[in-house]
HTML snippet that shows the backbone in 3Dmol.js (N, CA, C, O; Angstrom):
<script src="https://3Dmol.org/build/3Dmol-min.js"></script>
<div id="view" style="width:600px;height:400px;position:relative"></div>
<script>
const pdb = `
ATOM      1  N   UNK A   1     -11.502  93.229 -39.304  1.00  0.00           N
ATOM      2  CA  UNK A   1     -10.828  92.025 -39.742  1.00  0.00           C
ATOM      3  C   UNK A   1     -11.820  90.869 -39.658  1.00  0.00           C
ATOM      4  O   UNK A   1     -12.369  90.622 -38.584  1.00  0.00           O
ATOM      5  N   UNK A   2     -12.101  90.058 -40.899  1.00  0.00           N
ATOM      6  CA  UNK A   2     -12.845  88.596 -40.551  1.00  0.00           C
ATOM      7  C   UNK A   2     -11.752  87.293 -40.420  1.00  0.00           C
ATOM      8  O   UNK A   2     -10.796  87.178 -41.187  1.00  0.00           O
ATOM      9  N   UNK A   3     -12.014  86.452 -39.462  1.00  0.00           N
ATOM     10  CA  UNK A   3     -11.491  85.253 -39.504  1.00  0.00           C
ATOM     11  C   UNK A   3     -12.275  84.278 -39.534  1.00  0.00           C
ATOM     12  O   UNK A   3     -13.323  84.221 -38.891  1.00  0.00           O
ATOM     13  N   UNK A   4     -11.749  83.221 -40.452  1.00  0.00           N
ATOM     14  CA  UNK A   4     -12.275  82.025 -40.554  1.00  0.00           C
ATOM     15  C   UNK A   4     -11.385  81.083 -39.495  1.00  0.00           C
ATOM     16  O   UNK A   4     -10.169  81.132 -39.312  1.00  0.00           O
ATOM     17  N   UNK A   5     -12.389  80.195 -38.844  1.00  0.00           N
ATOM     18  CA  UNK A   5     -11.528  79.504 -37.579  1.00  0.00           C
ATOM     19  C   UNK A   5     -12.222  78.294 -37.770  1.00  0.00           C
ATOM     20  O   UNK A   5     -13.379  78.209 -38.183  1.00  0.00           O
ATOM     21  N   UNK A   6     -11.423  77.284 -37.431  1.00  0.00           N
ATOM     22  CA  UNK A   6     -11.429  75.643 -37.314  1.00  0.00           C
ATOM     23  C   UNK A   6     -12.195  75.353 -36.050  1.00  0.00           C
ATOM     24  O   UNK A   6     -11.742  75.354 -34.906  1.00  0.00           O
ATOM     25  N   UNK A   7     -13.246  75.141 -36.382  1.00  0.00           N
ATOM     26  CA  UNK A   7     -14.377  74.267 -35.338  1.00  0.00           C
ATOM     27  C   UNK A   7     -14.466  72.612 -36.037  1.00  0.00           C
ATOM     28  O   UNK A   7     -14.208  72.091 -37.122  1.00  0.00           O
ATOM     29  N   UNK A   8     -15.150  72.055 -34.299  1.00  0.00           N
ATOM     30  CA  UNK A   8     -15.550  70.365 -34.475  1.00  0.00           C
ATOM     31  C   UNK A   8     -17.044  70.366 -34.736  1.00  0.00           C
ATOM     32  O   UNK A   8     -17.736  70.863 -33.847  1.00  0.00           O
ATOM     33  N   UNK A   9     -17.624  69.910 -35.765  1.00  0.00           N
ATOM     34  CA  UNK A   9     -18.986  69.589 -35.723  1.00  0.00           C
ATOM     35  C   UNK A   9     -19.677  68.833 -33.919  1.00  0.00           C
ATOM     36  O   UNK A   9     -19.685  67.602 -33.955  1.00  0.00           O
ATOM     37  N   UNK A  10     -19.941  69.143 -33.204  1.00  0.00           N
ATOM     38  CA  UNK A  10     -20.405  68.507 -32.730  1.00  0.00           C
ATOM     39  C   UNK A  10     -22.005  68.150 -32.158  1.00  0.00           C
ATOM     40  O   UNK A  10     -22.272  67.313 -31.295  1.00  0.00           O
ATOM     41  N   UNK A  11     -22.762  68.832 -32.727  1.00  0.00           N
ATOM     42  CA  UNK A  11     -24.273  68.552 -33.593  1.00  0.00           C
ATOM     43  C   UNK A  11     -23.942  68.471 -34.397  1.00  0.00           C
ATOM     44  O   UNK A  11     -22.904  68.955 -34.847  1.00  0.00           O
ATOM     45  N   UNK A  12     -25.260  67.347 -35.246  1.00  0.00           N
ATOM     46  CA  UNK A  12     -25.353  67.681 -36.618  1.00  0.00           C
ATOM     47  C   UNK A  12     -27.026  67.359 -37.099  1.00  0.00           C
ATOM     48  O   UNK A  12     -27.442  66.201 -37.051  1.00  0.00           O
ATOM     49  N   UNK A  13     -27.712  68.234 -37.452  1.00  0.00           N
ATOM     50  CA  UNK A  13     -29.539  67.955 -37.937  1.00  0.00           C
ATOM     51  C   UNK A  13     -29.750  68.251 -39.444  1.00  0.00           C
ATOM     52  O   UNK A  13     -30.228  69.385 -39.473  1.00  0.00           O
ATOM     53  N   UNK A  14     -29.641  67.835 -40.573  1.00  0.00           N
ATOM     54  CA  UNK A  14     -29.276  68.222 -41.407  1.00  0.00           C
ATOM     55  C   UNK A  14     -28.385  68.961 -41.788  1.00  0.00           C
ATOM     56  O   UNK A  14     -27.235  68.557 -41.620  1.00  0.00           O
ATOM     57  N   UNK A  15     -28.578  70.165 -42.368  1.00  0.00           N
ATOM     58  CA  UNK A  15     -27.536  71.304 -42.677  1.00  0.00           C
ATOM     59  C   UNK A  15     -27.536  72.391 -41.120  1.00  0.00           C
ATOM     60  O   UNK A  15     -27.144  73.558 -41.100  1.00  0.00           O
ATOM     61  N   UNK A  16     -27.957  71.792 -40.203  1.00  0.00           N
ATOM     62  CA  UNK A  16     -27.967  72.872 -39.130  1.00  0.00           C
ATOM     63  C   UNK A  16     -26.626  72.340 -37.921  1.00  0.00           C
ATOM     64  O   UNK A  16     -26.616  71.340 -37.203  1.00  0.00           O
ATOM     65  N   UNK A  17     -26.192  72.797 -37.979  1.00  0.00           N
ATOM     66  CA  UNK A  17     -24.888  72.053 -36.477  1.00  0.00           C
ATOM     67  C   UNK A  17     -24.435  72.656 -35.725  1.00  0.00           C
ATOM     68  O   UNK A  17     -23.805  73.643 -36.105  1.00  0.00           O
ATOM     69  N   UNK A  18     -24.501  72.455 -34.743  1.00  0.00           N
ATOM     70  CA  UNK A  18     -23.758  73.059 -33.475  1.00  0.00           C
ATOM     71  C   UNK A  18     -22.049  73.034 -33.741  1.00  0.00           C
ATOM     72  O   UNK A  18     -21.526  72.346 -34.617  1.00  0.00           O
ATOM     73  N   UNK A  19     -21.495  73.699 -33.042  1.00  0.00           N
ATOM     74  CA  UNK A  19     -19.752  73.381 -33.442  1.00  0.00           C
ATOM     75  C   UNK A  19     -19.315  73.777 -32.110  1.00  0.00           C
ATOM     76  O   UNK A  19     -19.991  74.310 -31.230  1.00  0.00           O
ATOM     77  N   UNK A  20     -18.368  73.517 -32.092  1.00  0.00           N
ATOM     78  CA  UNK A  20     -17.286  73.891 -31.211  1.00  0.00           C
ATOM     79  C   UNK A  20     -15.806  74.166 -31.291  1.00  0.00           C
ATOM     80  O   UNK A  20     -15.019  73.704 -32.119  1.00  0.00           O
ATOM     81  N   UNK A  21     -15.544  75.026 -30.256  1.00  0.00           N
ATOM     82  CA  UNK A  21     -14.134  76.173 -30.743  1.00  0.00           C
ATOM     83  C   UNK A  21     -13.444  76.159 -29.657  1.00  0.00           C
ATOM     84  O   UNK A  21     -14.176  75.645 -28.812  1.00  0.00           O
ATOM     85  N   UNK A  22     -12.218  76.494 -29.083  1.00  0.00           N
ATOM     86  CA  UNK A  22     -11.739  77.202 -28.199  1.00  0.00           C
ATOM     87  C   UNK A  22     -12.870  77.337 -26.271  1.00  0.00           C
ATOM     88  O   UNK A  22     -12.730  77.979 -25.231  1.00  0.00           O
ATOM     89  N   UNK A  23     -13.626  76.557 -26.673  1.00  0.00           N
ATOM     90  CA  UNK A  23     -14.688  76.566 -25.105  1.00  0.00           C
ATOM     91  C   UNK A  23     -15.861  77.446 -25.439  1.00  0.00           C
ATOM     92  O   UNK A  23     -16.571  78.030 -24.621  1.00  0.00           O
ATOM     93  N   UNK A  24     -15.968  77.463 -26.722  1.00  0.00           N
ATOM     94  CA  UNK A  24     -17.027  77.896 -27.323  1.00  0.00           C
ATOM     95  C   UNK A  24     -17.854  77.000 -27.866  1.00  0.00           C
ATOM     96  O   UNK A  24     -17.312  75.904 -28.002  1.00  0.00           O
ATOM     97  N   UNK A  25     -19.237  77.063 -28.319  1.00  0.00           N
ATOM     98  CA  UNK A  25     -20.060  76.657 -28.803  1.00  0.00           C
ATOM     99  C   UNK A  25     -20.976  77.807 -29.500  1.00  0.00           C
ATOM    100  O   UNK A  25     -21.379  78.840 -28.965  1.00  0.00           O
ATOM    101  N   UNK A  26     -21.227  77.309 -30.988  1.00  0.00           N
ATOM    102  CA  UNK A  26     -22.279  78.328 -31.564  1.00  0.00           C
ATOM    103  C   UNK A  26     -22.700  77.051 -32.520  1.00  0.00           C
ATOM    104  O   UNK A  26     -22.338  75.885 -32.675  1.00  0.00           O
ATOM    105  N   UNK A  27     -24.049  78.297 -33.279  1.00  0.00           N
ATOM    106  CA  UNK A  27     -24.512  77.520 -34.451  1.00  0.00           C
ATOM    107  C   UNK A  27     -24.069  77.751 -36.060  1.00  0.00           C
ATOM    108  O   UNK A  27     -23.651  78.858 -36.397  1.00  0.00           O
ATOM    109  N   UNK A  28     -24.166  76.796 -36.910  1.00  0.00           N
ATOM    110  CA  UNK A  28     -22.857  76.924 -38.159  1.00  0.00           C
ATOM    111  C   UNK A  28     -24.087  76.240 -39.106  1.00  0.00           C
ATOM    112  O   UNK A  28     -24.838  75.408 -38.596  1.00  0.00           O
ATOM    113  N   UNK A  29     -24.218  76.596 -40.327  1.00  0.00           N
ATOM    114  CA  UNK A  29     -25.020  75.867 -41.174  1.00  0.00           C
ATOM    115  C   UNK A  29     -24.025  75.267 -42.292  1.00  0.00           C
ATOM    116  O   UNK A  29     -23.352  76.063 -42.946  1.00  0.00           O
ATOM    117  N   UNK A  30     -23.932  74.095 -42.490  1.00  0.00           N
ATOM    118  CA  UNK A  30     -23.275  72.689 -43.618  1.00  0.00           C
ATOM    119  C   UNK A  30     -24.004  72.843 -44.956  1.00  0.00           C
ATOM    120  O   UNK A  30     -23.909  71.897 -45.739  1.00  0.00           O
ATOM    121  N   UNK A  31     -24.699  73.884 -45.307  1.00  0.00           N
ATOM    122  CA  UNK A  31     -24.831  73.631 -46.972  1.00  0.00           C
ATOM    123  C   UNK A  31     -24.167  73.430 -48.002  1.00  0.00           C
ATOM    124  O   UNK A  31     -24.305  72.718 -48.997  1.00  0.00           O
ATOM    125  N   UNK A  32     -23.166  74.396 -47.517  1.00  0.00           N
ATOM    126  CA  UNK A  32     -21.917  74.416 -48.057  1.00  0.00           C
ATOM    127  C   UNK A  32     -20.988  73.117 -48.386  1.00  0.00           C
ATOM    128  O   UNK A  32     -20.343  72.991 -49.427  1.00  0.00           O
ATOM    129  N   UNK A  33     -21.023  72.352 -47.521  1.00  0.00           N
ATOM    130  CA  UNK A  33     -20.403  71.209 -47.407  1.00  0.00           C
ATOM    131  C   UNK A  33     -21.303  70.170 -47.176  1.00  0.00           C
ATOM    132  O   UNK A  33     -21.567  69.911 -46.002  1.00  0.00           O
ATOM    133  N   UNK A  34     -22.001  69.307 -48.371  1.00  0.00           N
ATOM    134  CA  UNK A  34     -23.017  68.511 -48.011  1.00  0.00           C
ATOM    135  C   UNK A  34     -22.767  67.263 -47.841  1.00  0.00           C
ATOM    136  O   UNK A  34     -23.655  66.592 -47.315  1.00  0.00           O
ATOM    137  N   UNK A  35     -21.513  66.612 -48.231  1.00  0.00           N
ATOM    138  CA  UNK A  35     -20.949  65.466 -46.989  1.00  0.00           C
ATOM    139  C   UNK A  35     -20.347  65.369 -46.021  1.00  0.00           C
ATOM    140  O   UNK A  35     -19.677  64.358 -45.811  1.00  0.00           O
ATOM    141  N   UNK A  36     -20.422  66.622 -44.947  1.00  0.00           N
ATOM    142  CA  UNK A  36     -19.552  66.519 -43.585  1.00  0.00           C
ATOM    143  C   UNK A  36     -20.625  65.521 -42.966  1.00  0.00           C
ATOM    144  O   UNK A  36     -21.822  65.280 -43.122  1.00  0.00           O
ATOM    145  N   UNK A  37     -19.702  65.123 -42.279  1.00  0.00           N
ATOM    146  CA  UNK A  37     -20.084  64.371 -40.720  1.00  0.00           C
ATOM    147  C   UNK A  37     -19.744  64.604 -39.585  1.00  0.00           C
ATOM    148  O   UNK A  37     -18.738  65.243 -39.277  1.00  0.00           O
ATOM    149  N   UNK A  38     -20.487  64.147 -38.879  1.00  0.00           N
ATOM    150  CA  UNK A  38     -20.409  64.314 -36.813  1.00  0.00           C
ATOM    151  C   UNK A  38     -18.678  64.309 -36.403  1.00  0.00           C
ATOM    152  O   UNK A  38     -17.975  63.312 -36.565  1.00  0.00           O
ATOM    153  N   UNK A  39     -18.419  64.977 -36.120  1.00  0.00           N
ATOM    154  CA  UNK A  39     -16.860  64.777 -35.323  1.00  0.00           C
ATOM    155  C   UNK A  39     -16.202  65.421 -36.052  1.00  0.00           C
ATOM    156  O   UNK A  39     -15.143  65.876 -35.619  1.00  0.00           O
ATOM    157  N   UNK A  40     -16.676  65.724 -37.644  1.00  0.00           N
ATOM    158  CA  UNK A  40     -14.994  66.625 -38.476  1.00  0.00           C
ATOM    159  C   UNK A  40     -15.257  68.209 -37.933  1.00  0.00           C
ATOM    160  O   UNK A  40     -16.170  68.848 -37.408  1.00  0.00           O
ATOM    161  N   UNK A  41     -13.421  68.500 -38.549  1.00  0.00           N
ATOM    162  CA  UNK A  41     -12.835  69.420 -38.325  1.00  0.00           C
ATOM    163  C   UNK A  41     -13.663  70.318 -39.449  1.00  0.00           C
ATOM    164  O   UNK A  41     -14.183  69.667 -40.355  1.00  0.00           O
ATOM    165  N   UNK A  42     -13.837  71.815 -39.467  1.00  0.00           N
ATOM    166  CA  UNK A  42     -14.701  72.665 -40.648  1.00  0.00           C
ATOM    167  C   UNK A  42     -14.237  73.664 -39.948  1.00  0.00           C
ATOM    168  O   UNK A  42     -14.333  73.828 -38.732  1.00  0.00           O
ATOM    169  N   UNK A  43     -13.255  74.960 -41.460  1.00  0.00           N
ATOM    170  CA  UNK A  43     -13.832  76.214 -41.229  1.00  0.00           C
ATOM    171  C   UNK A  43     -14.917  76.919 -41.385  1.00  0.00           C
ATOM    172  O   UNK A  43     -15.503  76.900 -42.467  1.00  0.00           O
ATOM    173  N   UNK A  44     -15.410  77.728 -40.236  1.00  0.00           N
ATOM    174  CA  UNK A  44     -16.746  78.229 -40.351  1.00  0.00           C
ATOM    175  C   UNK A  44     -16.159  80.263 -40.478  1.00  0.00           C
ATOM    176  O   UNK A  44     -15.213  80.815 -39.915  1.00  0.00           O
ATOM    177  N   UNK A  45     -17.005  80.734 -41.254  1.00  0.00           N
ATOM    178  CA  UNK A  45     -16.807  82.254 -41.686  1.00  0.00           C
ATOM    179  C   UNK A  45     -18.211  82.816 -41.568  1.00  0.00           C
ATOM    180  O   UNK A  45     -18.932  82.453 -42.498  1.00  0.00           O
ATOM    181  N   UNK A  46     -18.692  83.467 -40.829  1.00  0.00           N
ATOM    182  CA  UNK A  46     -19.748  84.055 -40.881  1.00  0.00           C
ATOM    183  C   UNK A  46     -21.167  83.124 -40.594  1.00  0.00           C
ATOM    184  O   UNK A  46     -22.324  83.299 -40.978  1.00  0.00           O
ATOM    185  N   UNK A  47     -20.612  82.173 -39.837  1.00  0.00           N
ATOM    186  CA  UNK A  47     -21.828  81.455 -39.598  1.00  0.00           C
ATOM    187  C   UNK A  47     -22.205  79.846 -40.640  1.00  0.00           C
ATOM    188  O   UNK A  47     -23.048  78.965 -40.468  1.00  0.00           O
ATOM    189  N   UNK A  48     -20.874  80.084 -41.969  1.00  0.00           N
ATOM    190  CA  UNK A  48     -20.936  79.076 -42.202  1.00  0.00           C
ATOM    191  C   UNK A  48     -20.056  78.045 -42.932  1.00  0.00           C
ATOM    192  O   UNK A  48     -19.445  78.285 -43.973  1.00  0.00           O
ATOM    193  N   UNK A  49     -20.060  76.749 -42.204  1.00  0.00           N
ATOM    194  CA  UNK A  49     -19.067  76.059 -43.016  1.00  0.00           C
ATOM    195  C   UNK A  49     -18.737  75.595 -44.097  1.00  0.00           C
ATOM    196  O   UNK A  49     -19.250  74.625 -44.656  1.00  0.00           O
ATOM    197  N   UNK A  50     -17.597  76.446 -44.581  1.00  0.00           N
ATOM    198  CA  UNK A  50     -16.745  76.633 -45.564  1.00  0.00           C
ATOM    199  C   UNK A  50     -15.843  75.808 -46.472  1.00  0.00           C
ATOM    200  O   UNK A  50     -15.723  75.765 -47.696  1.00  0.00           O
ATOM    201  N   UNK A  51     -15.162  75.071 -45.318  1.00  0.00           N
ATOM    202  CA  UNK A  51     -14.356  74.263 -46.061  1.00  0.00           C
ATOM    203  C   UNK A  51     -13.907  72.887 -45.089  1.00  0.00           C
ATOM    204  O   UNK A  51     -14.240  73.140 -43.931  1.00  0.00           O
ATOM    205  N   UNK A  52     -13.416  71.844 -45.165  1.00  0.00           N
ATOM    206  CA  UNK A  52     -13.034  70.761 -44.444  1.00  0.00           C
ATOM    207  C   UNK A  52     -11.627  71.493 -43.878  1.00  0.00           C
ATOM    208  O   UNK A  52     -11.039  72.424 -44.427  1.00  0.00           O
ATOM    209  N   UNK A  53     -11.267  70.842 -42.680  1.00  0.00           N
ATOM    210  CA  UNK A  53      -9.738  71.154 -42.221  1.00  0.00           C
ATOM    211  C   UNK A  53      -8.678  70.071 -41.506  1.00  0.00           C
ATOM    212  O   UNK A  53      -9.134  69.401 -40.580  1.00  0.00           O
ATOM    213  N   UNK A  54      -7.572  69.914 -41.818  1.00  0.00           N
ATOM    214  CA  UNK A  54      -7.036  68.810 -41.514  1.00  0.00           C
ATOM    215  C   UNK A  54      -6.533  69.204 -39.998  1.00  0.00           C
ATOM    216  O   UNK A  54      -6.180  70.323 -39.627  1.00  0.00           O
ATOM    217  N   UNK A  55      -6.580  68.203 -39.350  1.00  0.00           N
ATOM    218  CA  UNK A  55      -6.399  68.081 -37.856  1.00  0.00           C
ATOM    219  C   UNK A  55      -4.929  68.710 -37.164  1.00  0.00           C
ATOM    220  O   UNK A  55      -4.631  69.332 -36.144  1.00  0.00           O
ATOM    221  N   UNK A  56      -4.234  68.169 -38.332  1.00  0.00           N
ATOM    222  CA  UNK A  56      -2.947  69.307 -37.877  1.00  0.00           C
ATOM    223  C   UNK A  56      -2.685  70.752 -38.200  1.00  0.00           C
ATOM    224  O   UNK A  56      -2.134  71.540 -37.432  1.00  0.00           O
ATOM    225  N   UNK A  57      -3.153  71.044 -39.470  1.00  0.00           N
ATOM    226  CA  UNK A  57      -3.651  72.542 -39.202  1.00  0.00           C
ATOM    227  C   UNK A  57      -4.508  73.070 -38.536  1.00  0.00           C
ATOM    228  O   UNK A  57      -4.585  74.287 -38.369  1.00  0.00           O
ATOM    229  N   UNK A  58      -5.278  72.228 -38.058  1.00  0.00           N
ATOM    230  CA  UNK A  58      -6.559  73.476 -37.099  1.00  0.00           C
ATOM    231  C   UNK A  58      -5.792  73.522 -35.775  1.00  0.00           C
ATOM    232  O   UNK A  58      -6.181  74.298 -34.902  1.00  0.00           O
ATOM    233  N   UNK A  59      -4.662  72.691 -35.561  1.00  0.00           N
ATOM    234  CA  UNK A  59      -3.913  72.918 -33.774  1.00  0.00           C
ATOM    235  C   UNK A  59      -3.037  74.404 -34.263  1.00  0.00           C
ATOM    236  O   UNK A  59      -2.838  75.247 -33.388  1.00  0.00           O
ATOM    237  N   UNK A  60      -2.708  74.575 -35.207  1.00  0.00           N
ATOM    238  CA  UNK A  60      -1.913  75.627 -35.250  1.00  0.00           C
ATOM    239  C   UNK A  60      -2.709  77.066 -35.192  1.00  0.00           C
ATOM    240  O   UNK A  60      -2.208  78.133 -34.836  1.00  0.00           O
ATOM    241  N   UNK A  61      -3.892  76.878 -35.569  1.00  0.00           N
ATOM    242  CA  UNK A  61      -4.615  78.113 -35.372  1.00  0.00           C
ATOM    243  C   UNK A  61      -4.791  78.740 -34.468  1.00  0.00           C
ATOM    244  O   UNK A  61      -4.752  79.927 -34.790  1.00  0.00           O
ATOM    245  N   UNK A  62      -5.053  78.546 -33.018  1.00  0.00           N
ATOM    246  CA  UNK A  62      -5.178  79.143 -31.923  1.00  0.00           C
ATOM    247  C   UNK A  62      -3.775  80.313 -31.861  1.00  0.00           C
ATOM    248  O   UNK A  62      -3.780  81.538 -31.734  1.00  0.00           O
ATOM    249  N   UNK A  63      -2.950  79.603 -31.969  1.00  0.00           N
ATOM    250  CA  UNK A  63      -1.588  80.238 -31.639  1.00  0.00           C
ATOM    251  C   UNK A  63      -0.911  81.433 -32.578  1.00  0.00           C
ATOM    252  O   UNK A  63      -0.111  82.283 -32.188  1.00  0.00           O
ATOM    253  N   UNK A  64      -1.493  81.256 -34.034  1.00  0.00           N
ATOM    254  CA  UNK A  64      -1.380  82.053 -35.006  1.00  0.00           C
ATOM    255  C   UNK A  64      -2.491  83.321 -34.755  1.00  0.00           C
ATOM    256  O   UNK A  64      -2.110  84.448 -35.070  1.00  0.00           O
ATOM    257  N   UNK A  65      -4.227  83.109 -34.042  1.00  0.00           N
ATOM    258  CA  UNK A  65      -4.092  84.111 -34.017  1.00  0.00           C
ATOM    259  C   UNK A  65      -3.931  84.698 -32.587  1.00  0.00           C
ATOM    260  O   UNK A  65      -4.774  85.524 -32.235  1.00  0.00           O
ATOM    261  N   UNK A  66      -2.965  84.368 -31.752  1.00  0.00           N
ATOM    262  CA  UNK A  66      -2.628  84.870 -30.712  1.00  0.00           C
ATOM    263  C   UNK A  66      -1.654  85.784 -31.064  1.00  0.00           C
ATOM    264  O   UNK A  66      -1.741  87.006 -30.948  1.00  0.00           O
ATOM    265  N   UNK A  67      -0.631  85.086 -31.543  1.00  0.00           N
ATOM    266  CA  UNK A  67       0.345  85.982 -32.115  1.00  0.00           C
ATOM    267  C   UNK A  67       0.064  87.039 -32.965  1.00  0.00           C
ATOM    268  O   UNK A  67       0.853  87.944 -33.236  1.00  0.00           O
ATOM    269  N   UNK A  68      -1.166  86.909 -33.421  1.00  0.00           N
ATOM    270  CA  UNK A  68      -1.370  87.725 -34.700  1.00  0.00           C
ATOM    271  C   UNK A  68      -1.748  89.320 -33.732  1.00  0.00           C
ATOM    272  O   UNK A  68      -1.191  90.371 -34.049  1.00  0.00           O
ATOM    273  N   UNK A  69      -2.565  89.262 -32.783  1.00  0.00           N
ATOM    274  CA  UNK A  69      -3.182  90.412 -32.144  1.00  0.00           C
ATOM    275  C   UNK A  69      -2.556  91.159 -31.002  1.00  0.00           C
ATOM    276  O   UNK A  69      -2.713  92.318 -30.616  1.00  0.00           O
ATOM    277  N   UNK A  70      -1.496  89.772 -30.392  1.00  0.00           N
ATOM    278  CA  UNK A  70      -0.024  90.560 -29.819  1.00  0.00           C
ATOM    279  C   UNK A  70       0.734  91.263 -30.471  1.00  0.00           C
ATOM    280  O   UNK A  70       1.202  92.189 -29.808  1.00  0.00           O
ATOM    281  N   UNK A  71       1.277  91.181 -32.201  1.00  0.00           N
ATOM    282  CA  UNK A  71       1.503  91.821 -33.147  1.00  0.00           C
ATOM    283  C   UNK A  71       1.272  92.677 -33.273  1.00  0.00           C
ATOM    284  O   UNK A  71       2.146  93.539 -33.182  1.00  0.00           O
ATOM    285  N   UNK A  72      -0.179  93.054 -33.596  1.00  0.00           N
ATOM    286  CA  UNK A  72      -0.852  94.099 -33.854  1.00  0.00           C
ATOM    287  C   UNK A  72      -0.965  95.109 -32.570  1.00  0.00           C
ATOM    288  O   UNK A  72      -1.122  96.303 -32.827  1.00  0.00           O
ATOM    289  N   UNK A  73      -0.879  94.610 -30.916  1.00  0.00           N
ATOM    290  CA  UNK A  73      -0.728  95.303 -30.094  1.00  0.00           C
ATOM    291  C   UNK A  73       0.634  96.148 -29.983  1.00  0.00           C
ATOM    292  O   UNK A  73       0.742  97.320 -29.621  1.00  0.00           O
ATOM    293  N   UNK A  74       1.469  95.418 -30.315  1.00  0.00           N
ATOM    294  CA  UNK A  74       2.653  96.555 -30.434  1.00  0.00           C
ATOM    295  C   UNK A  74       3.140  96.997 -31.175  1.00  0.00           C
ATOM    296  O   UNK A  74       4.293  97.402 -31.029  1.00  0.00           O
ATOM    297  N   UNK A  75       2.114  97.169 -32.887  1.00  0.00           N
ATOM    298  CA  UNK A  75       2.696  97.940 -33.456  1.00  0.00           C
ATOM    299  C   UNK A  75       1.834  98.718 -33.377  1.00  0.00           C
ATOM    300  O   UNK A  75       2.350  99.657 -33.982  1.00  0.00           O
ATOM    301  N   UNK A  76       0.294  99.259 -32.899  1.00  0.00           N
ATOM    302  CA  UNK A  76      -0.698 100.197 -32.468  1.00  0.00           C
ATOM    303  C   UNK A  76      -0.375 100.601 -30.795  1.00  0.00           C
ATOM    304  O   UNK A  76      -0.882 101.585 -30.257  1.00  0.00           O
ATOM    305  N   UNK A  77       0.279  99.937 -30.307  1.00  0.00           N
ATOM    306  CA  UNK A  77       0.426 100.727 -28.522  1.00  0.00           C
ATOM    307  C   UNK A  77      -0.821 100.288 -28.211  1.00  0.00           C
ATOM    308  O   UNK A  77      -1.350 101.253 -27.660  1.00  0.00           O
ATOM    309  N   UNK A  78      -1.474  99.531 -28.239  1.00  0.00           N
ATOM    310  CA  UNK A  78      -2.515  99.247 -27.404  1.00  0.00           C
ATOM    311  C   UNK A  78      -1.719  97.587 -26.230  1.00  0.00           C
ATOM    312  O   UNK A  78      -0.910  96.718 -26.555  1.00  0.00           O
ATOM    313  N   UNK A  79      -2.510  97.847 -24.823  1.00  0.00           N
ATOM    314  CA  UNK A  79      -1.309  96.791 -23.829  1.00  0.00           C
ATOM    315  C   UNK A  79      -2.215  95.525 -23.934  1.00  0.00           C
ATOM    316  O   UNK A  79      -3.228  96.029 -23.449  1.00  0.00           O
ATOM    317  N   UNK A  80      -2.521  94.437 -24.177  1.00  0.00           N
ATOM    318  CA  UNK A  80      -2.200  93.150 -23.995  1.00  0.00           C
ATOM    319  C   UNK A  80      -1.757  92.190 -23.082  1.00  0.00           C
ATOM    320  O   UNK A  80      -0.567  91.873 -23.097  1.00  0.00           O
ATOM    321  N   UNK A  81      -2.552  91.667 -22.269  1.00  0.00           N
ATOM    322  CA  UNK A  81      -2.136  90.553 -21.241  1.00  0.00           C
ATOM    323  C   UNK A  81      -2.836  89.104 -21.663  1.00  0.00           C
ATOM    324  O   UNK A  81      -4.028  88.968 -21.939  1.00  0.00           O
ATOM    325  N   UNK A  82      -1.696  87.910 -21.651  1.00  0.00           N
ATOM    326  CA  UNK A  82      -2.495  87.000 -21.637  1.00  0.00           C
ATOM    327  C   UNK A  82      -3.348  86.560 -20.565  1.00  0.00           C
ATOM    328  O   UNK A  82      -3.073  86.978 -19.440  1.00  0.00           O
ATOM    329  N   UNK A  83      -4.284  85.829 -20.703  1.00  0.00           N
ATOM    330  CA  UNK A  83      -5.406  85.625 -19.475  1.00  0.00           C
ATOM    331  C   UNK A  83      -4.561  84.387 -18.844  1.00  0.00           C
ATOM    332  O   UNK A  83      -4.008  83.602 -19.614  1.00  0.00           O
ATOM    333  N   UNK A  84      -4.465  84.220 -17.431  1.00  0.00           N
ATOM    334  CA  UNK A  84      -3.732  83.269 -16.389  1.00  0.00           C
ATOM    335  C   UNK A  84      -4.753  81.831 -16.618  1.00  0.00           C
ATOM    336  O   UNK A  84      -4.529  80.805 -15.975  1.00  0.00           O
TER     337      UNK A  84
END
`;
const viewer = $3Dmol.createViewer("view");
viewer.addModel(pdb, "pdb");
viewer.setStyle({}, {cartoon: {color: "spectrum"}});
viewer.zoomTo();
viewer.render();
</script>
């Protein structure tokens, strides 16, 4: 399965940027999108950002794919705990 997920620019050196996710941090390349700026919301897919994202849809993402892989745990029998 690939997902595209809503990160914050938070580098930016040309087309090269750091982002941030969920208490993550990786690197994302902006060619794709050659007027983002420092602080926006961007889906990133494979390393790169894709598309702009509005602030109230990227809160819903976490939770969609939580649900999505609890889903998938009980219709495969595999067990699932959320982390405390």
């Amino acid at each position: 399965m690939c997902l595209a997920i809503p990160v914050r620019i938070v580098e930016l050196d040309g087309d090269n940027a750091v982002v941030s996710a969920m208490g993550n941090r990786f690197r994302a390349k902006t060619n794709l999108l050659p007027n983002v700026k420092l602080g926006r919301l961007v889906l990133v897919h494979a390393g790169f950002a894709i598309s702009l994202v509005d602030e109230e849809d990227a809160k819903t993402v976490p939770c969609n794919i939580e649900q999505h892989f609890f889903r998938e745990a009980r219709i495969t029998g595999y067990r699932l705990t959320k982390a405390a």
